[in-house]
N, C-alpha and C positions, 0 to 999 in steps of 0.2 A: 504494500500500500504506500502513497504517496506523504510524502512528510507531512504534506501539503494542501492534505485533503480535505481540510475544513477551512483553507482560507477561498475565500471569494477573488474570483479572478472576472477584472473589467477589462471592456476593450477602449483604449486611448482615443475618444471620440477626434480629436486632432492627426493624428498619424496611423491610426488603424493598433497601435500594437499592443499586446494583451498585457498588464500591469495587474499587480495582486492587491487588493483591498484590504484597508485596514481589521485585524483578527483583533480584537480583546478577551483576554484572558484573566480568569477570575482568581481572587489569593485562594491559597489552597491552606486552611490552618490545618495542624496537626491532632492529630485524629486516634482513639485509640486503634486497636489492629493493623496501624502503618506501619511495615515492616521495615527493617534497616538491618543494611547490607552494604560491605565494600564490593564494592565492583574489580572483575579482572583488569589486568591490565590489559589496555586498548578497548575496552567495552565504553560503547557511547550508549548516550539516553535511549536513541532509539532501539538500540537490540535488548536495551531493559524494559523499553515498555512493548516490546514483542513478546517478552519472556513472562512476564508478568501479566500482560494484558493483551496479548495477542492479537494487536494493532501496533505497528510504528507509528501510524499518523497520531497515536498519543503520547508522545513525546510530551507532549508541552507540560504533560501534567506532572511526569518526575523534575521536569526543569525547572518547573514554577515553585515547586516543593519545595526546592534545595536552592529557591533562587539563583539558577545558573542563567545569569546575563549577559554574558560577555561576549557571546555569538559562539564559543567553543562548546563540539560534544562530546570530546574525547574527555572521557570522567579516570578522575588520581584514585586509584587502588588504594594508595592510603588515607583518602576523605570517607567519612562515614555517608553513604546519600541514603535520602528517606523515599519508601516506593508506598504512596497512596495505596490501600486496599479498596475501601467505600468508594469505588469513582463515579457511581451513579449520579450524587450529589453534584459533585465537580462541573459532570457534562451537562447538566441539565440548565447549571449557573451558566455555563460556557455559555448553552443556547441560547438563556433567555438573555444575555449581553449583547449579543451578537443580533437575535434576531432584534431589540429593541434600537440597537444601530441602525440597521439598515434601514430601517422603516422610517428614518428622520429623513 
């Protein structure tokens, strides 16, 4: 699945070219049953939230977790990361952000 796949993609009504829309994403507090685990070395978010949640495209929700902002996904084996369990909650904040966006 695509990183990508919840972000909304526009066509540049000036040049024709497909541009990605703004995504917001909701804080994710800590929760009981959220697991914590070091990651191997070279494991990025998204093969954690393949493993955990058998989607890549939810990346965002171990990233937002551990607030990792700095555009890197290559996660340090010796940082503790926290992996959301209850994400039902998360996605459903996600949507209603998102869909309350768009609709402005």
């Amino acid at each position: 699945m695509s990183r990508y796949k919840n972000t909304i993609v526009k066509i540049d009504k000036k040049n024709g070219y497909r541009v990605y829309g703004v995504t917001l994403y909701p804080s994710i507090p800590i929760q009981d049953g959220d697991d914590f685990i070091y990651p191997y070395d070279g494991e990025r978010v998204e093969t954690l939230a393949y493993k955990y949640y058998q989607d890549t495209s939810l990346w965002w929700i171990i990233a937002g977790a551990n607030n990792l902002r700095d555009g890197g996904f290559a996660l340090d084996p010796a940082v503790e990361i926290r992996i959301p369990q209850n994400i039902q909650p998360i996605l459903e904040e996600f949507r209603r952000l998102n869909e309350e966006f768009q609709s402005r």
